[in-house]
N, C-alpha and C positions, 0 to 999 in steps of 0.2 A: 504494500500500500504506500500510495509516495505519500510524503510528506505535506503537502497542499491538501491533498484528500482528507489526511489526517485531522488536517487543522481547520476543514470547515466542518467534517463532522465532530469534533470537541468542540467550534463555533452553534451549530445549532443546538446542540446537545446544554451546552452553557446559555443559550436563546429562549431554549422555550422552560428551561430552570427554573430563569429570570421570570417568566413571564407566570409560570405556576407560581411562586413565589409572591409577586405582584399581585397576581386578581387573589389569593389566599389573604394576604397583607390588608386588599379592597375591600372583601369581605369582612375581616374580622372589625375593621375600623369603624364598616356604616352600622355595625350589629353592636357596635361601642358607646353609640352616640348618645349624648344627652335628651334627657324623657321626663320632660317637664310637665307632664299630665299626672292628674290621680286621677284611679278609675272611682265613679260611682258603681257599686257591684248592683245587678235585678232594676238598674233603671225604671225599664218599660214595664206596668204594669195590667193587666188585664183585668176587665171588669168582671166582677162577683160573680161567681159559675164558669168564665170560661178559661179552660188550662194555657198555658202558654206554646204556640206552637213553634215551628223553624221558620226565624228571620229568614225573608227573602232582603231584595234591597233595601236602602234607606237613600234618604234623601231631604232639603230644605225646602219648606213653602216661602211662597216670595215675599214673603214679608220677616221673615225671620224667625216669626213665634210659636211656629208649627214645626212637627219633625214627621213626615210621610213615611209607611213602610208596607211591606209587606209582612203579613204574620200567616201562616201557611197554614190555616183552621188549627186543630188539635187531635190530630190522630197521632197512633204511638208510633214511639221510633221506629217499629219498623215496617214502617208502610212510607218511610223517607224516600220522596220522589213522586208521591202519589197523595200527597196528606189532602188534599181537598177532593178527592173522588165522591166521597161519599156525604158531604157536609154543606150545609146551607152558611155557614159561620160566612159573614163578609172578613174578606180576606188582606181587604186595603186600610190601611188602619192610618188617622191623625192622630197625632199624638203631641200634647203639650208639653214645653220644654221641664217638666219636670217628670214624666212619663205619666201623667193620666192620658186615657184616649175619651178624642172631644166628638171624633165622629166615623164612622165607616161605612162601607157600602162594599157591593160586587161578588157577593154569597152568590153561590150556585152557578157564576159563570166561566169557573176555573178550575184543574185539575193540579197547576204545580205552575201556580204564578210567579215568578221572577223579577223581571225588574221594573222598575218605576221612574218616571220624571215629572216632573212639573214644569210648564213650558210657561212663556210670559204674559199669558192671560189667566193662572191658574188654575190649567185644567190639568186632566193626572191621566198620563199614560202610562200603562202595564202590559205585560208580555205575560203570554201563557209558557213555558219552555219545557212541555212536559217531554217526553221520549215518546215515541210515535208506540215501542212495546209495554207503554203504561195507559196506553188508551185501551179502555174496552168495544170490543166493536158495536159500530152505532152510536157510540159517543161522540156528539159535535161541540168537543171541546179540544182546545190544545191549540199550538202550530198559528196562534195568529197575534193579534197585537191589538190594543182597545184605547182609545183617546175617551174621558168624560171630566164631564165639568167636576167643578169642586163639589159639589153636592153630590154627586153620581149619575148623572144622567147619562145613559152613553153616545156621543155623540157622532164615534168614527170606529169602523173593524178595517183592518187592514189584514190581510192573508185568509185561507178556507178554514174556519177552526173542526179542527179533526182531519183533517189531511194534509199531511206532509206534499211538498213539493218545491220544485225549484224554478218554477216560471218568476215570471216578473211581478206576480201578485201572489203567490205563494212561499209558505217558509217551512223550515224544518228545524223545531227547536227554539225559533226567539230567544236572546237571551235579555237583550236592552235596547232602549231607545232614547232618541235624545233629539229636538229642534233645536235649530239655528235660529239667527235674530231675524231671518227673513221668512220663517216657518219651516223652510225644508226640512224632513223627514229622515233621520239617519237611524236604519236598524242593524243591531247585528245578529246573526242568522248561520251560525246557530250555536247551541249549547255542546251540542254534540263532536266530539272529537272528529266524527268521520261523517260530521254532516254537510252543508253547503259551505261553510267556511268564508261566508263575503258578507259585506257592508251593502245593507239596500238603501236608496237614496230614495224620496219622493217630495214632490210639490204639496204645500201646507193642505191641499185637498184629497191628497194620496193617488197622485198620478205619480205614474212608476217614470222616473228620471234617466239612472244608472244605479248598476252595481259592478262591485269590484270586491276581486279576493279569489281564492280558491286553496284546498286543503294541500297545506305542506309546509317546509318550513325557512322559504325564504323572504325577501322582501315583499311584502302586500300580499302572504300568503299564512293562512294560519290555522292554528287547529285550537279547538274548541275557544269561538270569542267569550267572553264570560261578561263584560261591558265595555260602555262607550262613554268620553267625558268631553267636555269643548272647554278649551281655555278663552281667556277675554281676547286673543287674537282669532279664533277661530279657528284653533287646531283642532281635530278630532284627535284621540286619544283613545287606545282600543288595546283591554286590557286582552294579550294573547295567552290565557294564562297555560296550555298545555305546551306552547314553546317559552313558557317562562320569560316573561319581555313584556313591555307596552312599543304598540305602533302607534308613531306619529302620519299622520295625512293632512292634506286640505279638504276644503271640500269636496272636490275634485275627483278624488280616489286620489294623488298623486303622494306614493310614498315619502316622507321628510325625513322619519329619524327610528331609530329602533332604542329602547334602552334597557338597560335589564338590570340596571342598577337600584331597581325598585323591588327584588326578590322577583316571586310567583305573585302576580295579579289579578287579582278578584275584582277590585271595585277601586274606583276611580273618582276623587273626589277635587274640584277646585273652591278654595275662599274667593272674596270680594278683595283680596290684596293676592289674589292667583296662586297662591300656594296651593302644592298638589299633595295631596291626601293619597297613598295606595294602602289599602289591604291585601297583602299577604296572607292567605289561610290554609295554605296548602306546603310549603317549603319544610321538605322533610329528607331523610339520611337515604330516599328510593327518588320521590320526583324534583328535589331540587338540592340536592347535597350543599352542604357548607354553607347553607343560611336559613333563618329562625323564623319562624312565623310571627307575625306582628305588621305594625302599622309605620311605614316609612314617610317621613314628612321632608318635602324636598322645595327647590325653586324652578318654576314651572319653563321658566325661560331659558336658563345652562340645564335642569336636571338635575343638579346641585341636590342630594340630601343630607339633610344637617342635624334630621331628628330622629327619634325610632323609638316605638311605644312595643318592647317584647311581650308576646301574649304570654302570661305567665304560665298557664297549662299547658304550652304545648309539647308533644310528645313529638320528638322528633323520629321516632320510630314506627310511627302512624301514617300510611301510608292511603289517610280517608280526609284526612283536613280537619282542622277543628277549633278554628278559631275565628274571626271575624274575616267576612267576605264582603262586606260592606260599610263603607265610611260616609258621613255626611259634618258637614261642619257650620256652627252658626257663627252670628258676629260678634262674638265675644270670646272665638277660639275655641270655645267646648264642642268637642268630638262624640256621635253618635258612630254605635255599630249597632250590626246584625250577623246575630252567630247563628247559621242552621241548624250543627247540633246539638249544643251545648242549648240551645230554646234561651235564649240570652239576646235583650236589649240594653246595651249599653250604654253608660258615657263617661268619659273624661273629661275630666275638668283640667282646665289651663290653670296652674298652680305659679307658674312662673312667667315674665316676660320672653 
């Protein structure tokens, strides 16, 4: 072996060292960081008779003083994935900033509702994301997406509910939704690992635009979206959580930025000063080795994260998630979650500047 050969391979050999070394070092530094929150423990409380069931999303009413969520009826754990099959419970739940709930609606129109938004008229959309083999046949629920008013009236379906599909007015999975300032309609489609894998666009009337995406794992390409956030420039943000990463786009579909400096990505949250909120509820010793579940708090414009709220129960050797999947934030700093299995509404309180 000549001597040159020798010494680029002890050059790479010494290269990629460095570099395990480096994202090791990256790692343990963001999982170091200062956590200037106390948790309030049982937040969210449910009214007299009904049990608590698994957080879906969370999220802020526009005015501040409301916290939105999903609470997935109360069937037992293990019917997780399916908990509103058989239940009248309204499933959409307001709830005031100190966890009483002020008002709910949407019993009996959903099998495994998922995410939620409030857009700037305060109306509240929700996604069905049940799995197409947790529908029973004949059931026309699942597979579509609901716009109603603040009271509940419902005033928009978007996709065939109870039928999976990949046209341009059908979905497989929903996982989230989220309008722009202009109304268009950004969903992501789907929940499923191996299912459509793309961002659907539509006009505030749900005329189908564009989509983009497809399953795998490189640029503008993803597997299982789990949600979707807009910062105050208009970036979409799409939590790719089975490639562990968030994708940056415009509205456009045109890929910007990938980051993964945020752990494994569940939910996706910005402030009124753009700070981005991720949950982490999945990063364990099988699907995301060398980083901890918990809540990363970063700067929305570098990517910068400067905070991290470690979920203290988590079991790194649990290879099911179990800690919080969704983050919302008011204006005073305090952080809501929603944890699916742990049946846990959260909050944190900002203790520190």
């Amino acid at each position: 072996m000549s001597v040159i050969k020798k010494i680029s391979q002890y050059s790479l050999s010494f290269l990629f060292t460095s570099l395990a070394v480096l994202v090791a070092t990256v790692n343990a530094n963001a999982q170091s960081l200062p956590n200037p929150y106390r948790m309030v423990d049982s937040w969210a409380q449910m009214p007299e008779g009904r049990e608590m069931g698994a957080f879906g999303d969370i999220t802020m009413g526009l005015d501040g003083n409301y916290v939105w969520a999903i609470v997935r009826c109360d069937a037992p754990v293990e019917m997780f994935g399916w908990e509103c099959l058989d239940s009248d419970l309204d499933p959409i739940i307001k709830f005031d900033l100190d966890g009483n709930v002020v008002d709910s609606f949407g019993g009996g129109m959903f099998i495994w509702p998922h995410g939620i938004h409030i857009d700037d008229n305060s109306n509240v959309w929700v996604t069905d994301g049940v799995r197409d083999n947790r529908i029973p046949e004949g059931d026309m629920r699942g597979h579509a997406v609901y716009k109603f008013s603040s009271t509940g009236e419902l005033l928009m379906t978007l996709g065939t509910p109870g039928i999976p599909g990949n046209g341009d007015y059908s979905f497989n999975s929903p996982s989230d939704v989220i309008t722009g300032d202009n109304g268009n309609i950004f969903i992501t489609d789907g929940h499923v690992p191996d299912g459509n894998n793309r961002v659907m666009k539509y006009t505030a009337d749900g005329t189908f635009i564009s989509s983009w995406g497809k399953t795998g794992y490189g640029p503008g390409e993803f597997r299982e979206l789990h949600g979707i956030a807009m910062d105050s420039r208009g970036r979409l943000f799409i939590a790719d959580r089975w490639n562990s990463r968030i994708q940056l786009f415009d509205q456009e579909g045109t890929h910007l930025a990938t980051w993964t400096q945020f752990g494994r990505p569940s939910g996706v949250f910005f402030d009124d000063n753009d700070r981005i909120y991720v949950a982490d509820s999945e990063s364990d010793d099988l699907q995301n080795p060398g980083w901890e579940m918990g809540i990363r708090i970063g700067d929305a414009e570098n990517g910068w994260v400067d905070e991290f709220i470690l979920f203290p129960w988590a079991d790194p050797r649990s290879p099911t998630g179990n800690g919080a999947e969704f983050v919302a934030v008011d204006r005073e700093g305090n952080i809501y979650t929603g944890e699916p299995r742990p049946r846990q509404g959260r909050k944190y309180v900002r203790v520190r500047p």
